[in-house]
Each structure stands twice: as structure tokens, then as C-alpha cells.
TIFILUM-321160 format. One record per residue (C-alpha): y, z, x; residue number from 1. Coordinates in steps of 0.05 Angstrom, whole numbers, plus 5000, padded with zeros to 4 digits. Layout:
BEGIN
    yy    zz    xx  num
     Y     Z     X  NUM
...
! end
This chain:
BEGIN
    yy    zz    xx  num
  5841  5262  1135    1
  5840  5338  1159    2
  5773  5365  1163    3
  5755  5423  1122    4
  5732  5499  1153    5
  5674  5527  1120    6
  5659  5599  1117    7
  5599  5631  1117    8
  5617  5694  1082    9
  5551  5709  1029   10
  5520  5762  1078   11
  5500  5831  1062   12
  5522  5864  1139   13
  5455  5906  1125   14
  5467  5932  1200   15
  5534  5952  1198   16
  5538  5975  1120   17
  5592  5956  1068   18
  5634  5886  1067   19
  5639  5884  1132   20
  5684  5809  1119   21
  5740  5853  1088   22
  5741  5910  1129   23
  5810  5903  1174   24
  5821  5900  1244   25
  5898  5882  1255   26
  5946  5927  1261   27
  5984  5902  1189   28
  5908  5895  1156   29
  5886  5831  1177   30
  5815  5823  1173   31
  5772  5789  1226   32
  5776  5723  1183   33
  5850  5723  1180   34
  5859  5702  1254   35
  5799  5654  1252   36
  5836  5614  1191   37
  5898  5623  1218   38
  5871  5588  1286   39
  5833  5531  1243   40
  5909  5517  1218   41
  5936  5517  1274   42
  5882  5467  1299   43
  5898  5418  1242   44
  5841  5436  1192   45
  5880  5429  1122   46
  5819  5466  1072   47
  5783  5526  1074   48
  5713  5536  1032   49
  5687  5603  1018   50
  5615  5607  1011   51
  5611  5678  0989   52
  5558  5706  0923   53
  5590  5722  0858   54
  5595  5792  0856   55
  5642  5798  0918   56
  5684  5739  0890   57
  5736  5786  0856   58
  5747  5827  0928   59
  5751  5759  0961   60
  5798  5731  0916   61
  5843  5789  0920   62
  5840  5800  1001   63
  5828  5741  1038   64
  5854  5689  0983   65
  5914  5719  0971   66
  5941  5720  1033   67
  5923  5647  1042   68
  5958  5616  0982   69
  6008  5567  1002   70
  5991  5566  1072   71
  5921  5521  1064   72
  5878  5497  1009   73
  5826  5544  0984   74
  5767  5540  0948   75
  5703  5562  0936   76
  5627  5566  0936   77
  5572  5610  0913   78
  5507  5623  0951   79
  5459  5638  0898   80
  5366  5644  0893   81
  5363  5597  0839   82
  5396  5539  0871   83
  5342  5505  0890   84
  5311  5436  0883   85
  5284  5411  0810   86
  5211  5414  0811   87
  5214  5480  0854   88
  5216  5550  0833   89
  5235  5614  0863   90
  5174  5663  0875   91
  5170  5726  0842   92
  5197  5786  0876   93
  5244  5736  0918   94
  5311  5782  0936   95
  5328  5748  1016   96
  5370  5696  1012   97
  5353  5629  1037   98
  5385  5627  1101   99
  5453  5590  1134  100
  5430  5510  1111  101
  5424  5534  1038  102
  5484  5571  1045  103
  5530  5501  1067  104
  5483  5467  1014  105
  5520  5509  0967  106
  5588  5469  0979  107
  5559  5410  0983  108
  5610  5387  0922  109
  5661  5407  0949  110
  5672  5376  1016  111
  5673  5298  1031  112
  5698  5295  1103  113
  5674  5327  1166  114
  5686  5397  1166  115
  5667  5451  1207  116
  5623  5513  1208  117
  5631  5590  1224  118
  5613  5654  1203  119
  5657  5698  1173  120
  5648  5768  1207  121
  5650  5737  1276  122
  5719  5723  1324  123
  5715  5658  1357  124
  5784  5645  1397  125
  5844  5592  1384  126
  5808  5557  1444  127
  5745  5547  1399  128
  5774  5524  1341  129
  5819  5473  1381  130
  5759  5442  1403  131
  5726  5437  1346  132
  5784  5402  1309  133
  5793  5356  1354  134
  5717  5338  1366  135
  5719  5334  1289  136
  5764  5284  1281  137
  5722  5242  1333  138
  5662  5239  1290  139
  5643  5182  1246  140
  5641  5208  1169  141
  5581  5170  1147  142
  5545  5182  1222  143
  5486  5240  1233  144
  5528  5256  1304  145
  5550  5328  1293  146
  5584  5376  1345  147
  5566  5451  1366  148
  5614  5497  1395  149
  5575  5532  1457  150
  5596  5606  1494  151
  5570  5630  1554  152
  5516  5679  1537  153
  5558  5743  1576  154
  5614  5730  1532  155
  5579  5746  1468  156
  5544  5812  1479  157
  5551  5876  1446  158
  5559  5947  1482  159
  5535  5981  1418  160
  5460  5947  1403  161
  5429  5885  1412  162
  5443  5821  1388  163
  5410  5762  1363  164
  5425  5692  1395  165
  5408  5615  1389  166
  5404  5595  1471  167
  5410  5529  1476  168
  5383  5471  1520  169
  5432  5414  1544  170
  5421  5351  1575  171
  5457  5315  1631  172
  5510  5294  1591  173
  5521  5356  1546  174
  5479  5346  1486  175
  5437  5384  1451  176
  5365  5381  1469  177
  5333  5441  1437  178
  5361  5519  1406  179
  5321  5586  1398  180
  5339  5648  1364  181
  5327  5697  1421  182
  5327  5768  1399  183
  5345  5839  1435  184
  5403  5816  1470  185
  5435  5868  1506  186
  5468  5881  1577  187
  5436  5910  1625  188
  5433  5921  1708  189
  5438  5860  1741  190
  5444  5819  1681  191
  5429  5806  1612  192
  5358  5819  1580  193
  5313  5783  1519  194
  5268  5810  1491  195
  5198  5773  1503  196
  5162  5745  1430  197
  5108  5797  1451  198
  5127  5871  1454  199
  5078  5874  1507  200
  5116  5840  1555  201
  5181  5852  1598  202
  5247  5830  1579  203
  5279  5767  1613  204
  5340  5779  1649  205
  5390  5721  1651  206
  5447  5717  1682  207
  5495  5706  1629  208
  5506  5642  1639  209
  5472  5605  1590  210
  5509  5561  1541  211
  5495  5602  1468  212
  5517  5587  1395  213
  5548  5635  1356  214
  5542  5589  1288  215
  5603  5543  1299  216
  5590  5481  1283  217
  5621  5410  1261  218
  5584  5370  1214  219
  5593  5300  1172  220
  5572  5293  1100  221
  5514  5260  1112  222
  5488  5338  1127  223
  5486  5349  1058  224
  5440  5295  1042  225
  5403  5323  1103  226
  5399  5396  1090  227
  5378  5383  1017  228
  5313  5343  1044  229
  5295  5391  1090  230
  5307  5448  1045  231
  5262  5415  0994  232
  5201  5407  1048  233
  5213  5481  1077  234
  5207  5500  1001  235
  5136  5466  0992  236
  5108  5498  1047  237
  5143  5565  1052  238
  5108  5612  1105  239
  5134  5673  1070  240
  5146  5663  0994  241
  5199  5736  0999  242
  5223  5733  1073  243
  5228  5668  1105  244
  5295  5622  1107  245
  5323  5568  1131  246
  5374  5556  1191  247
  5422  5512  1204  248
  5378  5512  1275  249
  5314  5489  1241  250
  5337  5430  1210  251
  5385  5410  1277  252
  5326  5411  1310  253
  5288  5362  1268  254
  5344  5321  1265  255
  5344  5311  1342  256
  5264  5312  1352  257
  5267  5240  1292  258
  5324  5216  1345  259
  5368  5216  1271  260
  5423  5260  1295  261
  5451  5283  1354  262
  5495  5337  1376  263
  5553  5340  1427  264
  5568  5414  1459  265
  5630  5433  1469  266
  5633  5487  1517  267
  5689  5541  1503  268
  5703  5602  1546  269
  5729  5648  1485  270
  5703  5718  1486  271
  5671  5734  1421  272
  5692  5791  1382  273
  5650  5819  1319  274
  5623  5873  1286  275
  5550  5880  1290  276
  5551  5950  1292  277
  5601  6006  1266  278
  5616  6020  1336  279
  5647  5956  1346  280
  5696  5963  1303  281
  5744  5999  1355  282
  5724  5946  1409  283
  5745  5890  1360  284
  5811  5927  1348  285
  5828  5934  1425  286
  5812  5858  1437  287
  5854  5837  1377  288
  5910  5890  1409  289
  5906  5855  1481  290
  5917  5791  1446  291
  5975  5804  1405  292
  6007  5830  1470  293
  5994  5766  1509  294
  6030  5735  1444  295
  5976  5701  1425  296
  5980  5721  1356  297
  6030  5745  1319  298
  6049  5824  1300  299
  6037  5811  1227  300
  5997  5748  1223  301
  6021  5726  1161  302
  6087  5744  1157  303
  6152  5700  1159  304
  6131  5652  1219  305
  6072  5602  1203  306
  6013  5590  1246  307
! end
């Protein structure tokens, strides 16, 4: 069975203003999504899910979905407040979503193989998507053993802002110990600097080097019947009834602290490209140029010749 791609495509791009998902980038009006489908094809994946919210469904349909008919199964989900847990309720004033595990909890119907995880507005390389294919179709289907696609922290900066990261720890033999959003990401002299939890204090500066996620992930089913547990106990004692969410992270994290699940890293050398700022846009465009002119994509993506 070919595993499934899911897309994380619900967000609001408050930074960069606008659909951002939609916005093109390739020089025959591909979008930033169009080459990271056309690389899950190309590494064997034979769906694509779309969790997106309702009122961007009929710009979806007609941009992205279009293009993709007849070239890989489609479908998708909806990211909405009120899909939450029986007994629970939404607290008044409540406009943030819940964060990336409620957003996959939204397909949880419609996937029932492993499947993998990325966000829409982000580039993450053929290599990337090779890997995670193939580690997919490794994993046991009714197993808690998931996979994580890791970058090296220098190749996911931006020149335009900072950034916001989850650095990861590793063991000896590549698994995933332990991952923390770091914040104010941004090159700098000498290396790469994070902001410190307390404004009082200096910024780190790494080297660049250290293994990152950039929300690429490989999952089983059983994550569903994981995410929906956790979701229910972050729910009963929510920190901040308007503000706070919860990550894919979070949950990982208790998943490996019970000894439950476990996560292999697959380290890919890719250089992200996305559009966390308006300024990036021309950056993205260049990269996606230098590509096409080592031929690793196609002209028009999806014209005559398939991926």
C-alpha cells in the first residue's frame, strides 16, 4: 500500500499576509506546494490530504486541486474550533486554532496507512521526500514507531527575519530523544543565534549544525488514536483557554518520555525554501530557478511529462 502525504495547509500566514499556500513561485505559476507533491509522487506516495478550513476550500479546489487531478488521489480535510472531544467545549472568545496535532486529527477518517506529514508553505527537496517514502514503507501500520525528517539548522534560516525552530536531541543511534521550539532564529557573525527564554539574556550562537525539524514527519494510524487522547487531556487542563495549542512536538514528546513510541531521524541535506516573510518571496523564486536549471524539475511542472 502507498502511503498517503498530508498537508498542513489551514494556516492564516499572519506574518507574511494573504494565502501565502497559493501565491506562485514557478516560472508557469506553480506554487510552492506544486513541487513538494510533485516530489511525494515521484517518491511513491499515491494520496494527497488537504487539511485546509472551509472558507479557503473553493481557492484550493480551483488552484492546487486542479492541477492535480489525474495525476494522484486527492482529498480533503477541514481544520475547524468545534472539533473537539464530547464532554468538552470551546471557551468563549476562542478564535486561535488548536495547533498542528488537531490539525492531522482532522483527517483522521480519511487515512488508514502510514502517511506522512508537511506543511504546506514550506519547500522541502526531492531528497526529503525520498526518504521519507521509503522510511514509510518500513514502518509497521499498527506500531507507535514513527519517523522525522531532520535539516541541519544553517540550511533552514531566513535572510529576511527570524525564524522559529524545533532543535532536536538524538541519541547514538539516531533517534529522537527530546525537541524544542527555539525562537529568534536568525544568522548572524560567526554563526547562528537563539534567542534565550529570558529577554534578559544573550542569544546562543550555534553553529548551524544542529539537526532541526521543519514539520516533516511520518506517522502510523495508531497517531490518531494517540493525538485524540492527548488532545482530550491538553483540553482539561488548558493553560490559556484563547491562546494555547497543541503540537505535533508536545505529544511526540510524551510519546517517547512513556517509552510508547519512538522516532527514527532521518537526516536530509535539502536546503529549505519558504516564505516567512514577503521578502522571501524573490529568494524562493531564485532557488526554484537554480533548480530547474540543474534539471531537477521540470520547466512547466505539470505539463506533458509526469513526475
Amino acid at each position: 500500500m502507498k502511503p498517503t502525504l498530508l498537508v498542513l495547509a489551514a494556516g492564516m500566514g499572519s506574518r507574511y499576509g494573504g494565502l501565502k499556500q497559493i501565491d506562485p513561485v514557478g516560472p508557469t505559476g506553480e506554487v510552492i506546494l506544486d513541487y513538494s507533491i510533485y516530489d511525494a509522487i515521484r517518491a511513491g506516495f499515491g494520496k494527497v490530504v488537504f487539511v485546509i478550513r472551509r472558507e479557503i476550500e473553493a481557492d484550493f479546489r480551483a488552484t492546487i486541486g486542479a492541477r492535480l487531478q489525474g495525476r494522484i488521489e486527492v482529498a480533503y480535510a477541514f481544520q475547524s474550533l468545534d472539533d473537539i472531544p464530547a464532554g468538552c467545549e470551546v471557551p468563549a472568545d476562542r478564535q486561535k486554532p488548536w495547533g498542528t496535532t488537531h490539525a492531522i486529527l482532522a483527517a483522521r477518517n480519511c487515512i488508514r496507512e502510514p502517511f506522512g506529514v508537511i506543511n504546506a508553505d514550506d519547500f522541502y527537496g526531492p531528497r526529503s521526500f525520498a526518504l521519507l517514502g521509503e522510511s514509510l514503507s518500513k514502518l509497521d501500520a499498527t506500531g507507535l514507531r514513527f519517523v522525522l525528517i531532520g535539516f541541519p539548522l544553517r540550511n533552514t534560516v531566513s535572510e529576511n527575519g527570524s525564524v522559529s525552530r524545533g532543535v532536536c536531541t538524538l541519541d547514538a543511534e539516531g533517534h529522537l530523544m527530546d525537541i524544542r521550539e527555539c525562537h529568534g532564529i536568525h544568522p548572524v557573525a560567526g554563526g547562528i543565534a537563539v534567542s534565550r527564554p529570558n529577554p534578559s539574556e544573550e542569544a546562543a550562537i550555534l553553529d548551524g549544525t544542529q539537526t532541526v525539524s521543519m514539520n516533516m514527519w511520518g506517522f502510523t494510524p495508531g497517531f490518531f488514536a494517540e493525538a485524540e487522547k492527548g488532545f482530550a487531556q491538553f483540553l482539561k487542563a488548558l493553560p490559556d483557554p484563547l491562546t494555547s495549542e497543541y503540537y505535533i512536538p508536545t505529544l511526540v514528546r510524551d510519546l517517547i518520555d512513556s517509552g510508547a513510541g519512538r522516532v527514527e531521524v532521518q537526516q536530509s541535506d535539502e536546503t529549505w525554501l519558504g516564505v516567512t516573510y514577503p521578502e522571501d518571496m524573490p529568494l524562493v523564486r531564485e532557488g526554484l530557478r537554480r533548480l530547474i536549471e540543474r534539471g531537477v524539475y521540470p520547466e512547466d511542472l505539470w505539463g506533458d511529462v509526469s513526475p
